[in-house]
C-alpha positions in Angstrom: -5.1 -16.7 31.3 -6.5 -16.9 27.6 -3.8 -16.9 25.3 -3.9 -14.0 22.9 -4.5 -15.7 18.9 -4.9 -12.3 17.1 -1.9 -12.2 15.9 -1.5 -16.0 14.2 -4.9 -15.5 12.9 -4.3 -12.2 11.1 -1.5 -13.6 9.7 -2.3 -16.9 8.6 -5.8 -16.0 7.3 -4.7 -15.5 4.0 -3.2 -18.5 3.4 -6.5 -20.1 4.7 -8.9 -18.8 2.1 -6.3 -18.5 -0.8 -6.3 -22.5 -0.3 -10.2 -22.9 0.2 -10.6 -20.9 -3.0 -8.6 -23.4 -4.8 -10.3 -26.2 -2.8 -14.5 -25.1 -3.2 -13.7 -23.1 -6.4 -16.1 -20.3 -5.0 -14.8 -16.7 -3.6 -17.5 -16.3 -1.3 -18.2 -20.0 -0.3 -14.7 -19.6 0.6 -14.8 -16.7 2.6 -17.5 -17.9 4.4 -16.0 -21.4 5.5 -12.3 -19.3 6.2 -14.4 -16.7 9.1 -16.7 -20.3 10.3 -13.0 -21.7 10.9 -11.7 -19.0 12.9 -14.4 -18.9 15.2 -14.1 -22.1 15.6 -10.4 -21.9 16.0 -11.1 -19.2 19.0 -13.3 -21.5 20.6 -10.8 -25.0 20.5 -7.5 -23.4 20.5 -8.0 -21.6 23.7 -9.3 -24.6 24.8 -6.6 -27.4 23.9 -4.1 -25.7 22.4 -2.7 -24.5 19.1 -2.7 -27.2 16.5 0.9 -28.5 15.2 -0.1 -27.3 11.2 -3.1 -24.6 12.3 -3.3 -23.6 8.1 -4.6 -27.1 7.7 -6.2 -27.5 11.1 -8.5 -24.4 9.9 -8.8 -25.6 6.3 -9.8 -29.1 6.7 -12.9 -27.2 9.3 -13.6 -25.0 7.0 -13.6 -27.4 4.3 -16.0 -30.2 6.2 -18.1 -26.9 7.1 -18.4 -25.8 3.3 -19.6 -29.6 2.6 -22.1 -29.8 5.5 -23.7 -26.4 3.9 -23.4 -27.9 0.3 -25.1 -30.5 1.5 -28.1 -29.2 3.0 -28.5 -26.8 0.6 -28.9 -29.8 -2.1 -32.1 -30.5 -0.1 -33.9 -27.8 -1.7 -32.0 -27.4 -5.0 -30.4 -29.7 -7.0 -26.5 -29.8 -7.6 -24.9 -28.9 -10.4 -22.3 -26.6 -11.9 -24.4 -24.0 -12.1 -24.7 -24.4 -8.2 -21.2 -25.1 -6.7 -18.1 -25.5 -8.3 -15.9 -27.7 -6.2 -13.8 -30.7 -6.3 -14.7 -34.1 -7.7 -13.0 -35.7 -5.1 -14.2 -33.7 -2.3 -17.3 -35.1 -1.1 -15.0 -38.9 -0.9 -14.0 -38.5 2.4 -16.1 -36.6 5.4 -13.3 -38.0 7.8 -10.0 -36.0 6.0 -7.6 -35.7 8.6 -5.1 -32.8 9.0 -2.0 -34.6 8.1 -3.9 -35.3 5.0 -3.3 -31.9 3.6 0.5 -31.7 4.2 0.7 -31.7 0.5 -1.0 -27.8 0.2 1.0 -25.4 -1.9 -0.1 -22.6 0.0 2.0 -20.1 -1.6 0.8 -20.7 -4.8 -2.7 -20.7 -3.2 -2.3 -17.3 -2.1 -0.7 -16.3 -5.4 -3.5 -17.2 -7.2 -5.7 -15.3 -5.1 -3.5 -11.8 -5.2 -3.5 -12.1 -9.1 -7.4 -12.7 -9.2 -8.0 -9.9 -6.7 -5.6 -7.3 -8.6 -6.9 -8.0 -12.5 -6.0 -5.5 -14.1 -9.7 -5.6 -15.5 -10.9 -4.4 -12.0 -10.5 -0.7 -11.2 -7.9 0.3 -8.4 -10.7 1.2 -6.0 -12.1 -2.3 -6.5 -8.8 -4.1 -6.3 -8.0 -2.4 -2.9 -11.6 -2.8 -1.7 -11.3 -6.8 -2.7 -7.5 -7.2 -1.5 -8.6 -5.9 2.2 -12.2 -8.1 2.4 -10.9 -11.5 0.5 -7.2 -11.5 1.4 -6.6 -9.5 4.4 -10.4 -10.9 6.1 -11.2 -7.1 6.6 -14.8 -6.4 7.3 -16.9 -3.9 5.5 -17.1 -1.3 8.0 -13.6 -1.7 8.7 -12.7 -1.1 5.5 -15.0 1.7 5.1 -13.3 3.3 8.0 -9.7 3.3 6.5 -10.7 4.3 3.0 -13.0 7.3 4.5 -16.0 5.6 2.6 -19.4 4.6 3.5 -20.3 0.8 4.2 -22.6 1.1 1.0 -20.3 2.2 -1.5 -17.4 -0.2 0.0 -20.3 -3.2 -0.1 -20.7 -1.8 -3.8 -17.5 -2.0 -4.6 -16.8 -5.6 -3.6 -20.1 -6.7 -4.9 -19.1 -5.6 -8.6 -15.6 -6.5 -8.7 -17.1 -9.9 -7.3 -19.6 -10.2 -10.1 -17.1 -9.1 -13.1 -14.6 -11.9 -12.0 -17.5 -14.1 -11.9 -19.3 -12.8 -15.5 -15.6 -12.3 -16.9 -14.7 -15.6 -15.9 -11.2 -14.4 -14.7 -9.0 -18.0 -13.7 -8.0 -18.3 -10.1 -4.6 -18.9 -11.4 -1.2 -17.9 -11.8 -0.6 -16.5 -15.8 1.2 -17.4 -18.0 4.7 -16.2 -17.9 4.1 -13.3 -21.2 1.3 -11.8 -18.7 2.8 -11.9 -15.6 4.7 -8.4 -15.8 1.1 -6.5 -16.8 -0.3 -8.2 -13.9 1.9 -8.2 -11.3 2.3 -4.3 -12.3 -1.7 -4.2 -11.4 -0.7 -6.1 -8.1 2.1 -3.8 -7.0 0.1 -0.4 -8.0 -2.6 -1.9 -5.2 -0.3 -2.7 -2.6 1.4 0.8 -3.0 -2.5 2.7 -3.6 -3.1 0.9 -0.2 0.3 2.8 1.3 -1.0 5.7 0.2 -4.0 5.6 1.4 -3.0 5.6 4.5 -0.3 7.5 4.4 -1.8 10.3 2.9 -5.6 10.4 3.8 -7.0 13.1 6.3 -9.3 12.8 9.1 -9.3 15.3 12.1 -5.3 16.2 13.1 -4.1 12.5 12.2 -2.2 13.1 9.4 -1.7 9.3 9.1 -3.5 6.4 9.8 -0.9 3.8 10.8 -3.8 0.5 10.2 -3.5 1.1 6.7 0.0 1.4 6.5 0.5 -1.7 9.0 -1.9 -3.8 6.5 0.2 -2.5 3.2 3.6 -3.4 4.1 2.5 -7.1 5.4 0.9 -7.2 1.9 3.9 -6.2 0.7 6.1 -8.6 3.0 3.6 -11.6 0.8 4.2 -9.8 -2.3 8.2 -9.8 -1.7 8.3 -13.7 -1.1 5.8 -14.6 -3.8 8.1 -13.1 -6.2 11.3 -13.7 -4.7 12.7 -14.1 -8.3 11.4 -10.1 -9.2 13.9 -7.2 -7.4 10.8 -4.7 -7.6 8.0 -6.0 -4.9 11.4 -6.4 -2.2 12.1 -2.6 -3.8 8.6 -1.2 -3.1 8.9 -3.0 0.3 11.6 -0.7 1.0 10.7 2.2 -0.1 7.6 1.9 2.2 9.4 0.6 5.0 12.1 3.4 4.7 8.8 6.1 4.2 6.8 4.8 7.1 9.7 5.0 9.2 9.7 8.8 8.9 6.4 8.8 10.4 7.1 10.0 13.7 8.5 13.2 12.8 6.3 14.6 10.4 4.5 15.9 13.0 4.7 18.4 16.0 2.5 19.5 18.1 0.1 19.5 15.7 1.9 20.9 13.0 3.4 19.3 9.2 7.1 19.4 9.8 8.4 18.3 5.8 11.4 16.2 5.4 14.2 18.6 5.5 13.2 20.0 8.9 12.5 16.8 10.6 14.5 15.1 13.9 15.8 12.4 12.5 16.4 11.2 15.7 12.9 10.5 16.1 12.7 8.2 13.2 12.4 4.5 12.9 16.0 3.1 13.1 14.9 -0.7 12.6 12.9 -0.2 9.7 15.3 2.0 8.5 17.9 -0.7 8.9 15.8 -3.1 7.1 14.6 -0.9 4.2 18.3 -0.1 3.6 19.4 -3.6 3.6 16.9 -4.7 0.9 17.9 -1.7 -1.4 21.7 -2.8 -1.2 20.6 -6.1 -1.5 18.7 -5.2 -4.8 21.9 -3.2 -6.0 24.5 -5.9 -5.6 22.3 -8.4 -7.5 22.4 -5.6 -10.5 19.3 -5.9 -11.8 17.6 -3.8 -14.1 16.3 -1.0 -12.8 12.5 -0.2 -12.4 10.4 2.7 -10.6 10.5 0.7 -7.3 14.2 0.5 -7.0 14.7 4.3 -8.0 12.1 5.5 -4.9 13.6 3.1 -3.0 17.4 4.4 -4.1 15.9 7.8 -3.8 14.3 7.0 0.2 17.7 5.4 1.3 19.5 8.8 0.1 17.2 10.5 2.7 17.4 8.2 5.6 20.8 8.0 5.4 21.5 11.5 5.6 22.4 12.9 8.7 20.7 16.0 7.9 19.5 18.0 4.8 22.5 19.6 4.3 24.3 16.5 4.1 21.7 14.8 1.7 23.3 13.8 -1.8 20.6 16.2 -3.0 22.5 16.0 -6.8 22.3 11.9 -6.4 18.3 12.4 -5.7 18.0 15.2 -8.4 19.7 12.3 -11.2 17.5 9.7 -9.6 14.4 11.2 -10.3 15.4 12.7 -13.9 15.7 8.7 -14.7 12.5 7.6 -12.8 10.6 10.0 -15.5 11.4 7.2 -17.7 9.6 4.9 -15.8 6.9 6.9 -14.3 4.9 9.5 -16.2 3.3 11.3 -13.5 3.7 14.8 -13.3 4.8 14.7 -9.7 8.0 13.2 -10.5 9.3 16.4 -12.4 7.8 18.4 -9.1 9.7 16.5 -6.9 13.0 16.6 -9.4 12.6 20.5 -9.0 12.8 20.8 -5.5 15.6 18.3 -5.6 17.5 20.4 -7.8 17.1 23.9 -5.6 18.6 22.2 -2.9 21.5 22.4 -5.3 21.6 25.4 -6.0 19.9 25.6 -9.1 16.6 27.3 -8.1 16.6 29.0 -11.3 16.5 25.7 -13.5 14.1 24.0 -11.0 11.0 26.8 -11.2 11.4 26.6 -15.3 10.5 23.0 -14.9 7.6 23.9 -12.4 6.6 26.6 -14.7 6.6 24.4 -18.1 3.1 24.6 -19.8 2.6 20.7 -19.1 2.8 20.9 -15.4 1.2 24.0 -14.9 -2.0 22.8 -16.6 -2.2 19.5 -14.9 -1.3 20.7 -11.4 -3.4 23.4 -10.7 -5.3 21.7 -8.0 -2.5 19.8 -6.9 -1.7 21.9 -3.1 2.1 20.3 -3.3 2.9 21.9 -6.3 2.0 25.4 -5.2 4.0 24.5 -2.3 7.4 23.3 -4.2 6.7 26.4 -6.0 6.6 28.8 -2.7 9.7 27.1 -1.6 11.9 27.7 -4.8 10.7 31.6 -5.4 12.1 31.6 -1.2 15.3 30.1 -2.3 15.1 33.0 -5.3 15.0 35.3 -2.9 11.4 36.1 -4.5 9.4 36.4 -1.0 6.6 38.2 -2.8 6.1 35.4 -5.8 6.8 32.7 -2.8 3.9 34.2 0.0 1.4 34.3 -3.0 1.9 30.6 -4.2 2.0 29.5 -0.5 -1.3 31.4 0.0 -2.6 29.2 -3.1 -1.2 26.3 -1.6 -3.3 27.1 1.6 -6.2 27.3 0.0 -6.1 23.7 -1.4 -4.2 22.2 1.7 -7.4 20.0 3.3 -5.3 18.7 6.8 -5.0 20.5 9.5 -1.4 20.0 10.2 -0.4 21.4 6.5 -2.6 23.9 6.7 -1.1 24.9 10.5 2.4 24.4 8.8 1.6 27.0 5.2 0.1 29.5 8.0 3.5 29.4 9.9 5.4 29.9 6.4 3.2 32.8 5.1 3.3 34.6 8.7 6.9 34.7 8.4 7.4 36.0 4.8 5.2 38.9 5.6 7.5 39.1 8.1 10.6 39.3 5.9 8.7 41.8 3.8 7.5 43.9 6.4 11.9 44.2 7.7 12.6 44.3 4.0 14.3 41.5 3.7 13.7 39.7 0.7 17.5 37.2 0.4 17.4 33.9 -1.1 17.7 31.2 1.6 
């Protein structure tokens, strides 16, 4: 029986070509000798076993293999730096054995690699495009699949953000400790861009696609250890741990089913568990706060609730007053409203929705119309609350949110139709 090496593969790829880019000192040479090593690993592994150190096993091949192809390209053109970058020394030896490269930082490999990949120089799209290809081994059409792309414009993608770190000359390095917060900012905001993709992307009735998710909070895991020093990647790993585990009820039969009405029972207990020990964790080391840790804080308040009547909805309403410090986006105030007519202060929560900044940068944004549907409810204001429901409709593009505002707006025609209009 053929032993199943998926899952060490997937996971130890990274580390693979993070260390052959160091090694050849070329992205796509590197990439080429990592995927030559794998198959290779498929074909000996099953054969005789998995290697003691299999990171080395597969970059010593894919090392030897990136020499042998160095080599016979030289036949035709001549080597120099404008051919190959690699190193001085690596040509010495065809015979390096595995033990050999014991000495491999591969952490800082892979460091190197996330920073280059997530430059803040390279747009979002870009970053995620290069972080799934170079240090996740996705292929193109695999890619293109989860990002609801074509193969072209994913191929694009890759190929410029490619060619700017090669024009730009952006260092396969670690920066210096003054740039570090800008960058790793730029990593994190991929990582979570990656979450989101998948966990708010459309096709057909599949509200979410669990790959992407899967792929984001691995990413995330190597993000968290990398920076073991820094509380926010271990916060964002929390907060999408904790928001993935909610997953399995935000659908029935077919239908949205939003936080407050969902069985809890239904929802991830071990992640939970886990998402909730690295926010306390986070807390009792006191450190400063940052966006991360406040969605995180905010995520815990949920899971822990035993229902939405029981949710510290005041807690969450503080929370995300203080992560508008932090986070400019005009979702935050949104989300603060609804927070806030859960405690009773419907009133204060629509003049926030109904400020002049919101309403002119929200107007195509199908959430918004919701939160303000659900607060003109709690008003009492059924009228006000079927029409901004009805707009939310309109701009709802699933299947299961738009199943779930039909529901809604049947029943407050109902209401009106038995005239009664009461605040929820």
């Amino acid at each position: 029986m053929q032993q199943d090496l998926g899952p060490l593969l997937n996971a130890i790829y990274p580390k693979v070509v993070a260390t052959l880019v160091r090694v050849l000192g070329d992205l796509d040479r590197a990439m080429d000798a990592s995927q030559d090593a794998l198959v290779k690993a498929l074909q000996s592994w099953q054969k005789n076993g998995v290697p003691e150190n299999p990171v080395a096993w597969l970059v010593t091949v894919g090392r030897n293999g990136a020499i042998d192809q160095i080599r016979r390209e030289q036949r035709l053109v001549s080597l120099d730096s404008n051919v190959v970058s690699i190193r001085e020394d690596t040509f010495a030896d065809d015979s390096v054995q595995i033990e050999e490269l014991d000495w491999l930082d591969v952490d800082d490999d892979l460091l190197r690699l996330v920073f280059t990949c997530c430059h803040p120089s390279l747009n979002p799209q870009a970053q995620i495009a290069l972080v799934l290809k170079v240090v996740l081994g996705f292929s193109v059409e695999e890619i293109a699949r989860g990002l609801l792309a074509s193969p072209a414009s994913i191929e694009k993608r890759i190929t410029r953000a490619k060619k700017k770190i090669r024009d730009e000359e952006i260092a396969y390095e670690v920066p210096g400790v003054n740039e570090i917060p800008a960058r790793l900012a730029a990593v994190l905001k991929t990582v979570y861009l990656l979450f989101n993709e998948g966990y708010t992307r459309i096709q057909d009735d599949n509200l979410v696609r669990g790959s992407l998710i899967d792929v984001a909070i691995r990413l995330a895991r190597i993000t968290s250890r990398l920076f073991r020093d820094n509380p926010e990647p271990r916060a964002l790993l929390a907060l999408m741990l904790l928001s993935a585990a909610r997953l399995p009820g935000r659908v029935n039969d077919k239908v949205f089913v939003p936080l407050v009405e969902q069985d809890r029972m239904s929802w991830n207990q071990a992640m939970i568990r886990e998402g909730i020990a690295l926010v306390d964790a986070i807390h009792v080391a006191r450190h400063p706060p940052g966006a991360y840790q406040i969605q995180a804080a905010i995520s815990a308040l949920h899971s822990q609730a035993p229902s939405s009547e029981e949710t510290d909805w005041p807690q969450i309403a503080a929370l995300y007053e203080k992560l508008e410090q932090y986070d400019a986006s005009p979702v935050v105030p949104v989300n603060r409203a609804v927070a806030m007519s859960f405690c009773g202060q419907a009133a204060a929560a629509l003049d926030i929705l109904m400020s002049e900044p919101l309403v002119e940068q929200l107007m195509n944004y199908q959430p918004y119309f919701a939160a303000l549907g659900h607060v003109y409810e709690r008003l009492g204001d059924v009228e006000r609350a079927r029409e901004q429901l009805s707009l939310a409709l309109e701009l709802a593009q699933s299947p299961p949110q738009r199943r779930y505002l039909e529901q809604q707006i049947a029943d407050l025609k109902i209401r009106l139709s038995d005239g009664k209009p009461t605040p929820r």
